[in-house]
C-alpha positions as a Markdown table, in Angstrom:
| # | Residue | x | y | z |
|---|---|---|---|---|
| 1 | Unk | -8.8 | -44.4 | 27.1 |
| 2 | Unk | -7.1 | -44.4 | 30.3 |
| 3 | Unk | -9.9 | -44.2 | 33.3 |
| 4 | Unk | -9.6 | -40.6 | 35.5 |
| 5 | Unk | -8.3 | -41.8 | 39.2 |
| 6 | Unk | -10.7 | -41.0 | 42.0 |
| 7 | Unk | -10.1 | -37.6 | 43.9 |
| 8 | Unk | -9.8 | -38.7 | 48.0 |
| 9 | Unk | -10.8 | -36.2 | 50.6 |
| 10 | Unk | -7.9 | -35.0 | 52.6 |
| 11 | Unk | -8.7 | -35.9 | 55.9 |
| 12 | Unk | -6.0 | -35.3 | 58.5 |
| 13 | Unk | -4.1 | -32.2 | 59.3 |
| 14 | Unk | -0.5 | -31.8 | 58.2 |
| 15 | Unk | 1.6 | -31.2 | 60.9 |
| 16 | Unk | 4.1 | -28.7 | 60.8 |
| 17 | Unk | 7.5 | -30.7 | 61.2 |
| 18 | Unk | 10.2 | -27.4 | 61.0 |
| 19 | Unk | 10.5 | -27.3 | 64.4 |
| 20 | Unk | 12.4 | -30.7 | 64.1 |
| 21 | Unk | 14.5 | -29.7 | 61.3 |
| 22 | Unk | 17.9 | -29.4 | 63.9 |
| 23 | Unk | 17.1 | -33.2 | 64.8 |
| 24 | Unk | 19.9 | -34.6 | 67.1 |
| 25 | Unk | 22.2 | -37.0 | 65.1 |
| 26 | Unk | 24.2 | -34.4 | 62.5 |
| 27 | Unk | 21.2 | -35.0 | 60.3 |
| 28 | Unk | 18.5 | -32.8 | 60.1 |
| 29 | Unk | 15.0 | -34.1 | 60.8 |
| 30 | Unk | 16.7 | -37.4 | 62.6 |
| 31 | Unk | 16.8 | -38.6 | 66.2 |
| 32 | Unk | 18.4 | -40.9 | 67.9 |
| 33 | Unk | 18.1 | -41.9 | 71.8 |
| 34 | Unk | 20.0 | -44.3 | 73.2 |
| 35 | Unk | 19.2 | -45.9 | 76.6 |
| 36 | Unk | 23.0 | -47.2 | 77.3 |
| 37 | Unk | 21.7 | -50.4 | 78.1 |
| 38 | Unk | 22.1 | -53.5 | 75.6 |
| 39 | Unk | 19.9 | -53.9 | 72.8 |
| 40 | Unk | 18.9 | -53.6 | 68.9 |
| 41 | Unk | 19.0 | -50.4 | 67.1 |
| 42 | Unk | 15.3 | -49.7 | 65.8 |
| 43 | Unk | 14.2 | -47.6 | 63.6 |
| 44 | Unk | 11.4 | -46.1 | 62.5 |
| 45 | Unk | 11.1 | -43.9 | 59.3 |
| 46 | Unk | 8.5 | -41.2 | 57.8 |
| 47 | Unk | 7.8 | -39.4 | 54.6 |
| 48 | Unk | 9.9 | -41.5 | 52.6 |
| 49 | Unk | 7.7 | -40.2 | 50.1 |
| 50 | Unk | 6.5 | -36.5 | 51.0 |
| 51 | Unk | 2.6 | -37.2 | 50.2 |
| 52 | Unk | 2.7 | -39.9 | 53.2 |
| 53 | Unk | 1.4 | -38.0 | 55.7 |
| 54 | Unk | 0.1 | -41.0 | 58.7 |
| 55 | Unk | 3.5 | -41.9 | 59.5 |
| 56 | Unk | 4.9 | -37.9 | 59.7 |
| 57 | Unk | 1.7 | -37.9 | 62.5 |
| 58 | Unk | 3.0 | -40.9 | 64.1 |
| 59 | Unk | 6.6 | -40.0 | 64.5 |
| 60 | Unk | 6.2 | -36.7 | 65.5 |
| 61 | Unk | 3.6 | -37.4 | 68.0 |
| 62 | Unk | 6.0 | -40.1 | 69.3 |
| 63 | Unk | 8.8 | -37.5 | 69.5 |
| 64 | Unk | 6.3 | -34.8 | 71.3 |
| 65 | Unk | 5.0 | -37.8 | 74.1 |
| 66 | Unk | 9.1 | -38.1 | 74.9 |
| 67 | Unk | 9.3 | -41.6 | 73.9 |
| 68 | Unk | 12.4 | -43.3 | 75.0 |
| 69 | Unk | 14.3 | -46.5 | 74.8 |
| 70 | Unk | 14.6 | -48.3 | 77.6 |
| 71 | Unk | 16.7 | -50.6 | 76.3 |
| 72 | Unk | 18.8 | -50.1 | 73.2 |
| 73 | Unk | 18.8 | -47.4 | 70.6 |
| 74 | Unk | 15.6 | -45.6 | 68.7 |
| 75 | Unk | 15.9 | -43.7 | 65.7 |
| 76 | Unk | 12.9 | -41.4 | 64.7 |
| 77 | Unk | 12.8 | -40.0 | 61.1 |
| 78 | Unk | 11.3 | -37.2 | 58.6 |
| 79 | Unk | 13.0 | -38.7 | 55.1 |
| 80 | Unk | 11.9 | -36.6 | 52.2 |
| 81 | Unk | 11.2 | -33.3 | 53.8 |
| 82 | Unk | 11.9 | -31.5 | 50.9 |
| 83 | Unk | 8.5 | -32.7 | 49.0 |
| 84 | Unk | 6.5 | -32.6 | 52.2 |
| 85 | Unk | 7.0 | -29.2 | 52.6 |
| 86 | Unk | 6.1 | -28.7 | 48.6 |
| 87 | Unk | 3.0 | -30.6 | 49.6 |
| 88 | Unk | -0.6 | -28.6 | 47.7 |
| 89 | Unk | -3.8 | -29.8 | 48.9 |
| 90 | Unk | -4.9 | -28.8 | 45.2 |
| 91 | Unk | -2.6 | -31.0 | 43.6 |
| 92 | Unk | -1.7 | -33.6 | 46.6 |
| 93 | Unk | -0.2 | -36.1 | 44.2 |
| 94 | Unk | 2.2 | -33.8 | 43.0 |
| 95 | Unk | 4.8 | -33.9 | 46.0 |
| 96 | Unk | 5.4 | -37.7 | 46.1 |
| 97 | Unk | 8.8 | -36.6 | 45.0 |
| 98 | Unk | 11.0 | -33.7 | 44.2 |
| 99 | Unk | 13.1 | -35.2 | 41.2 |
| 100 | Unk | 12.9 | -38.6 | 41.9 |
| 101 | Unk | 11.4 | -41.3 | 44.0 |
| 102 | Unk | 13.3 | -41.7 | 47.1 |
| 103 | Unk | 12.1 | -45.5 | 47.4 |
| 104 | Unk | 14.0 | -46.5 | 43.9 |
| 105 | Unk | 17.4 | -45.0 | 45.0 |
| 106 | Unk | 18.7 | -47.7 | 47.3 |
| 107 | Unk | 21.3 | -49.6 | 45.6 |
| 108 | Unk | 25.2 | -49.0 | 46.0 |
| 109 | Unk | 25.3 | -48.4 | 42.6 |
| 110 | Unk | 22.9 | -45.6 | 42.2 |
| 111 | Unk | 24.2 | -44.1 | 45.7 |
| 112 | Unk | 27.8 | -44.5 | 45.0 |
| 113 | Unk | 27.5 | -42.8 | 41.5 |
| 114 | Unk | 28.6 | -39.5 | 42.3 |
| 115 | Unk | 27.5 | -37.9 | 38.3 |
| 116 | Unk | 24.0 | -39.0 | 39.7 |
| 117 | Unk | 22.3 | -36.2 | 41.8 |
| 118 | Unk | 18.7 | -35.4 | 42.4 |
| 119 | Unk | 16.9 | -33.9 | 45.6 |
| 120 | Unk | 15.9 | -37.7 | 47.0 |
| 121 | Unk | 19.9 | -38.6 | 46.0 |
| 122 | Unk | 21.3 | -36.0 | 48.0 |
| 123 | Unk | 19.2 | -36.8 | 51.1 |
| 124 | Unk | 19.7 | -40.8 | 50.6 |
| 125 | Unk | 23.0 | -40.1 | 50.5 |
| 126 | Unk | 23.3 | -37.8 | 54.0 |
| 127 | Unk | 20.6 | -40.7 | 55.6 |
| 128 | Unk | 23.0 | -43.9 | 54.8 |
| 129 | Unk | 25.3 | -44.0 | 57.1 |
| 130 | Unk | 22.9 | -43.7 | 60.2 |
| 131 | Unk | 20.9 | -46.5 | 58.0 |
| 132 | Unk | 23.7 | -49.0 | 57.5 |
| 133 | Unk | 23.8 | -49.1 | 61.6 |
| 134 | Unk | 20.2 | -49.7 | 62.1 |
| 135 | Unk | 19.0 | -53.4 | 63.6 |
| 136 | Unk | 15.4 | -53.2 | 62.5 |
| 137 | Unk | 13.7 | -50.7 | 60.1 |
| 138 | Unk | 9.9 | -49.7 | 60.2 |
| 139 | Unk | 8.8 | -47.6 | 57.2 |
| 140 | Unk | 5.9 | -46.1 | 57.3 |
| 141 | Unk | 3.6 | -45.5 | 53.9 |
| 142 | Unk | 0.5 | -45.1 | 52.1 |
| 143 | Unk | -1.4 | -45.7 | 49.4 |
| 144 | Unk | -2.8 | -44.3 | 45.9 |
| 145 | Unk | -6.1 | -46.0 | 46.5 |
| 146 | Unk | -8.2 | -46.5 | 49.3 |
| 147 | Unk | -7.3 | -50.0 | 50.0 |
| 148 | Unk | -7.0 | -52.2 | 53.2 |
| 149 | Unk | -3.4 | -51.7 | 55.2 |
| 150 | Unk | -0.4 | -54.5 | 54.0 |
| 151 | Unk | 2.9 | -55.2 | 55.3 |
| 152 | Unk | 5.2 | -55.3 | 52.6 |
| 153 | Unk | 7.9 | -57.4 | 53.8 |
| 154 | Unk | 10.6 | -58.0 | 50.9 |
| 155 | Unk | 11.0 | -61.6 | 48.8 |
| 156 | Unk | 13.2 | -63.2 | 51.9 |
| 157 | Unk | 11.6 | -65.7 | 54.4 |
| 158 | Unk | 12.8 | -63.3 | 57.3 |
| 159 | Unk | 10.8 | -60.8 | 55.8 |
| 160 | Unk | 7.7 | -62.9 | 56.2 |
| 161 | Unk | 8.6 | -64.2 | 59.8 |
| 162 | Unk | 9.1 | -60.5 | 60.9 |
| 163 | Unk | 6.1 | -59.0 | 59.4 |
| 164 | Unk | 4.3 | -62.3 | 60.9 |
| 165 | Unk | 5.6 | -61.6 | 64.1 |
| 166 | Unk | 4.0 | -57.8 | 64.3 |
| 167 | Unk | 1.0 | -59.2 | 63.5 |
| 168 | Unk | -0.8 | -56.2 | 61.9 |
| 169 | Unk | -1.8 | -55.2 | 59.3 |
| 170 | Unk | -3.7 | -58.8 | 58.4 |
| 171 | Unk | -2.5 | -59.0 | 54.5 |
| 172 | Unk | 1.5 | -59.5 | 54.7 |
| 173 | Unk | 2.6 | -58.8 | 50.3 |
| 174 | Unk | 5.8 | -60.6 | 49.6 |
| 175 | Unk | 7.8 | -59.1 | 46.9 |
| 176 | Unk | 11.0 | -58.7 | 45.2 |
| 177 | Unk | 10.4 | -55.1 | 44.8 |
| 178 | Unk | 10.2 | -52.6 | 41.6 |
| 179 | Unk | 12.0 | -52.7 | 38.2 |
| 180 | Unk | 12.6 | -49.2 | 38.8 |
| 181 | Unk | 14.9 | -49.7 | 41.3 |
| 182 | Unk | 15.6 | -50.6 | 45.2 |
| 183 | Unk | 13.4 | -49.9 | 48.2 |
| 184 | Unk | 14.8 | -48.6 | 51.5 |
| 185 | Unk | 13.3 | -51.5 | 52.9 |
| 186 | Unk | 15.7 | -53.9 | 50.7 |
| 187 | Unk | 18.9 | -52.1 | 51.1 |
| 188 | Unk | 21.9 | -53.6 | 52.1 |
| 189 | Unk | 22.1 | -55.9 | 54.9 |
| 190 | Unk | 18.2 | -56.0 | 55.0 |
| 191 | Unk | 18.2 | -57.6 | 51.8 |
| 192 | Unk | 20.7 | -60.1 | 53.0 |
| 193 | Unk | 19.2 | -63.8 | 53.7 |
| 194 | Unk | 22.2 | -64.7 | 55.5 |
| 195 | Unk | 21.8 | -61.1 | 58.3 |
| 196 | Unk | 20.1 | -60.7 | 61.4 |
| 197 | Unk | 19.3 | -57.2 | 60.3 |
| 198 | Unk | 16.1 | -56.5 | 59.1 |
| 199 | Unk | 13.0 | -54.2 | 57.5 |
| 200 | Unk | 9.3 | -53.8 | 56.9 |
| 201 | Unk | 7.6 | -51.7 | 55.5 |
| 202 | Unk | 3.8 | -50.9 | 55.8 |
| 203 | Unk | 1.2 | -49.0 | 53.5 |
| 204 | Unk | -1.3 | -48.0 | 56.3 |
| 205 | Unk | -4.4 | -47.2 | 53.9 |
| 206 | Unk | -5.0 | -44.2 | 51.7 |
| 207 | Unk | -2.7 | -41.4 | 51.8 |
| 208 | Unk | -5.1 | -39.0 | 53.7 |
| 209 | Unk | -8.1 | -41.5 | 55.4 |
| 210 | Unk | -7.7 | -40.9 | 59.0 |
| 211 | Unk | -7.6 | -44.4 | 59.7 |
| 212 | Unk | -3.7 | -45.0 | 58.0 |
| 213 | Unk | -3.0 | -42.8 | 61.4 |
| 214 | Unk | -4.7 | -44.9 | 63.7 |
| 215 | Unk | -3.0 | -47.9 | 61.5 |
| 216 | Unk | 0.8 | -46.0 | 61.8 |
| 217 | Unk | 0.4 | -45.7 | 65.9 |
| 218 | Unk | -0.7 | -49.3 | 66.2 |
| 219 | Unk | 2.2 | -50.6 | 64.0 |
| 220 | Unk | 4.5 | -48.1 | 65.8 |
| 221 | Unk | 3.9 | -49.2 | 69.3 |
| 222 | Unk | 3.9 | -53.1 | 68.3 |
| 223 | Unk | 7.0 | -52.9 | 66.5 |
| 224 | Unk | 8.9 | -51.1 | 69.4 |
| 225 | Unk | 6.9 | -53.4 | 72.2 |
| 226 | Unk | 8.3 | -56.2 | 70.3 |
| 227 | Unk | 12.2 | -55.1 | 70.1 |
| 228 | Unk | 11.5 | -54.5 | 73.9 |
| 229 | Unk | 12.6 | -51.0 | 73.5 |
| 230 | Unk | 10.2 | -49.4 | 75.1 |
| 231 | Unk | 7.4 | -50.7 | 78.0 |
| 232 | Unk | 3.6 | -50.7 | 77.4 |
| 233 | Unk | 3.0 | -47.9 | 79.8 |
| 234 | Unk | 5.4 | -45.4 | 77.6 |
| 235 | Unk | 2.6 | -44.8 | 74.6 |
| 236 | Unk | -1.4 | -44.2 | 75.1 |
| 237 | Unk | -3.7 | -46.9 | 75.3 |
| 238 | Unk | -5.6 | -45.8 | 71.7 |
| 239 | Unk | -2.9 | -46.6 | 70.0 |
| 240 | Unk | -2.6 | -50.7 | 70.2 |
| 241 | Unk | -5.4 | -51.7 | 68.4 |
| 242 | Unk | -7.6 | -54.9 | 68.5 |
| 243 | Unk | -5.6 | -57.4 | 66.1 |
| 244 | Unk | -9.2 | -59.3 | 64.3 |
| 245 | Unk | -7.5 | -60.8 | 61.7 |
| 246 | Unk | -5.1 | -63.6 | 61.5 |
| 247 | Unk | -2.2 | -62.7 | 59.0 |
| 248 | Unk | -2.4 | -63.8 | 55.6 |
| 249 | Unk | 0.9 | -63.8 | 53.3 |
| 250 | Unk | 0.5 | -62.7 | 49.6 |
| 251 | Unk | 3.5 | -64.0 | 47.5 |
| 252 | Unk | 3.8 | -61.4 | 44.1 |
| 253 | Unk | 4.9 | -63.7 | 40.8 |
| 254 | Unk | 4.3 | -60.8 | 38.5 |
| 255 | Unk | 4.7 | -57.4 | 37.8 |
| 256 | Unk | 2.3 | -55.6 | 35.6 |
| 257 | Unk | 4.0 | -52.7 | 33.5 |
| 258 | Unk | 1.9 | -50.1 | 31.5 |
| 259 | Unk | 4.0 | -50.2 | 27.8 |
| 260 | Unk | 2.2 | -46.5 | 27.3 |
| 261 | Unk | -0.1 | -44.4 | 28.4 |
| 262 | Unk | -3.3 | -46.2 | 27.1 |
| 263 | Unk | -3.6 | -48.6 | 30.1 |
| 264 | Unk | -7.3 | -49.7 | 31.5 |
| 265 | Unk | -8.4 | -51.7 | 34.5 |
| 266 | Unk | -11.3 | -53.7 | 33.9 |
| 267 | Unk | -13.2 | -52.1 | 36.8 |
| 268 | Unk | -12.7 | -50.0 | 39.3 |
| 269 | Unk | -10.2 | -52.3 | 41.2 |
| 270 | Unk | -9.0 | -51.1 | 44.6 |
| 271 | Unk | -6.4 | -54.3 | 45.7 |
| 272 | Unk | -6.4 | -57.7 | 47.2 |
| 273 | Unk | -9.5 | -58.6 | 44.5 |
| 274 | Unk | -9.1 | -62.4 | 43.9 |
| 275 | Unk | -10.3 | -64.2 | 41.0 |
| 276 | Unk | -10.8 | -67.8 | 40.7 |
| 277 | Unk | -10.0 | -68.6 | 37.3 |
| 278 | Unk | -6.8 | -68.7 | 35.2 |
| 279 | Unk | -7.5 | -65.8 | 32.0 |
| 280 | Unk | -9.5 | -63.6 | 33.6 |
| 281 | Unk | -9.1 | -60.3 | 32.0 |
| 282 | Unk | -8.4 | -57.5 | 34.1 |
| 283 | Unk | -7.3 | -55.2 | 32.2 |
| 284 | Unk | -6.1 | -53.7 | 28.5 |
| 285 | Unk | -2.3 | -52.5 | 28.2 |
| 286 | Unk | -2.1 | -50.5 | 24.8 |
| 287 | Unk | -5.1 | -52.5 | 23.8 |
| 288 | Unk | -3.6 | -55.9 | 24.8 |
| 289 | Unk | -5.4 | -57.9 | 27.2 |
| 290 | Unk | -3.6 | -58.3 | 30.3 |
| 291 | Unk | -4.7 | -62.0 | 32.3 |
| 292 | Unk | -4.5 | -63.7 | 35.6 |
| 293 | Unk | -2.1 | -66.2 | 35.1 |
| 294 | Unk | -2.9 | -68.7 | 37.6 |
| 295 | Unk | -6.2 | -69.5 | 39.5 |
| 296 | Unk | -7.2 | -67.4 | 42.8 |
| 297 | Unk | -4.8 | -64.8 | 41.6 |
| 298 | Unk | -4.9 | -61.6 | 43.9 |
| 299 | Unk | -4.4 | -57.9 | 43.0 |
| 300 | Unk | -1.9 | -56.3 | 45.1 |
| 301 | Unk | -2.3 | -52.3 | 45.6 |
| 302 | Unk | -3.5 | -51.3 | 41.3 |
| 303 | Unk | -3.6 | -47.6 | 40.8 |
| 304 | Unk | -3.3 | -45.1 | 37.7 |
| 305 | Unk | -2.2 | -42.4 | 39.5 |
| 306 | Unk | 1.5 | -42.3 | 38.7 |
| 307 | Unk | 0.9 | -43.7 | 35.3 |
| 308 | Unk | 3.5 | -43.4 | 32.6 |
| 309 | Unk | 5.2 | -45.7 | 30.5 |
| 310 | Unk | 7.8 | -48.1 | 32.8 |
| 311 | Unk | 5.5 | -48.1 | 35.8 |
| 312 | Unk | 4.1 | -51.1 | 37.6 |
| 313 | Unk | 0.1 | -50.4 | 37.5 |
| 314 | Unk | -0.4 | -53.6 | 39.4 |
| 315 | Unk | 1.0 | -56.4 | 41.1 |
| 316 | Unk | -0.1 | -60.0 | 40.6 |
| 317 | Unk | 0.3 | -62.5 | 44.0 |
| 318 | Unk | -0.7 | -65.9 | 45.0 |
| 319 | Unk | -1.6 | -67.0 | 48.6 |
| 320 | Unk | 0.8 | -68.7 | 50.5 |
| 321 | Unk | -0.8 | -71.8 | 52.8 |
């Protein structure tokens, strides 16, 4: 049988975002500010799935402080409004999505396919072409399971140097993505080995600990310290953290898939577990056994929450030296 997920408190408040629903761009719930003076384009991005509530705090807190560039442009952005607002304490999982998940969308193909249409579609599709002009991309998430904070930085050494460069959190996850289809973080030119153009995106804890906020305003004001966009006098002490930990980079060689709906962990796993040796079990897929497949193997963010057959349940990852 397949084990009952664990019920997190919600901790933080849900801010009420409809007063930013005019934005400034042509696109409602986005902002851009440009300084006139020479520099990247950076953006930073919430609610790319509506249940993410840390980086909705962190943007709109940024936007109510009157945060700037000083150099170059900032964009500022509510992405899947439409299942935030749908959001149910009693059923908090439920508004991840309205039809679709707007992180599996981000592929010409999918986007150009005009018989395609869902909720997340349509607003991919009105986001894009303020996204195709963006430098450097920060997207804020969460996670399924109380776990410690990663930086998700794509399969692409860039990806690792960027995500190296920030600094925080400690465990950067190198992967090529989802079967299911294309992150925001890998579309177009940010996929691109050969561009300057680039993206990160960062689970900051649990959806609703209070500490993924105090995560999302430390990786907010690093990332836009280090574009120099803004000065360190333009955000409030508390948010720049202590950095403790020196980053550690997590390379994912496998993909577990649940075939059905009969899919167990071996205990109650909650990410970056490592075991030393080659075979262990950690799990039972339809009653198979599912194995590490190489020594000090290391779980990257397992959770049964969205279980159904075609999803990945767990990611398997070796350390880089």
């Amino acid at each position: 049988m397949t084990a009952i997920p664990e019920t997190y408190p919600i901790e933080i408040a849900f801010p009420d975002i409809r007063p930013y629903a005019e934005g400034n761009t042509g696109i409602p719930y986005v902002f851009t500010f440009d300084s006139g003076l020479p520099g990247p384009h950076v953006m930073i991005n919430a609610l790319t799935h509506g249940n993410e509530v840390c980086g909705a705090i962190a943007v709109k807190e940024l936007l109510d402080l009157g945060v700037k560039p000083r150099r170059g442009r900032l964009t500022l952005a509510f992405a899947n409004v439409a299942a935030y607002l749908a959001f149910d304490p009693a059923r908090p999982d439920a508004s991840r999505f309205v039809d679709q998940d707007l992180n599996r969308v981000w592929s010409p193909a999918i986007l150009d396919d005009l018989s395609r249409d869902s909720s997340e579609l349509r607003r991919a599709r009105e986001l894009r072409p303020l996204i195709d002009t963006v430098d450097f991309l920060l997207d804020l998430h969460s996670m399924h399971e109380r776990s410690a904070p990663l930086d998700v930085c794509g399969p692409l050494d860039k990806g690792i140097e960027l995500a190296r460069r920030l600094g925080v959190p400690a465990t950067i996850v190198s992967d090529a993505g989802h079967a299911e289809g294309k992150r925001l973080r890998d579309y177009g030119e940010f996929g691109d080995p050969g561009s300057e153009r680039n993206a990160l995106l960062v689970e900051c804890g649990q959806h609703w600990e209070a500490g993924a906020v105090d995560v999302a305003r430390d990786c907010c004001a690093r990332w836009l310290l280090m574009f120099d966009i803004i000065d360190y006098a333009d955000l409030p002490d508390r948010w720049l953290k202590p950095r403790n930990e020196a980053p550690r980079v997590v390379r994912v060689t496998d993909a577990v898939v649940a075939t059905g709906m009969d899919f167990r962990f071996a205990a109650p796993y909650t990410g970056l577990e490592t075991f030393a040796d080659a075979g262990t079990v950690i799990a039972w897929n339809e009653g198979r056994a599912v194995r590490t497949p190489y020594p000090n193997c290391v779980l990257v963010m397992p959770s049964l929450r969205q279980l159904r057959p075609g999803t990945t349940v767990v990611r398997l990852g070796q350390l880089l030296v």
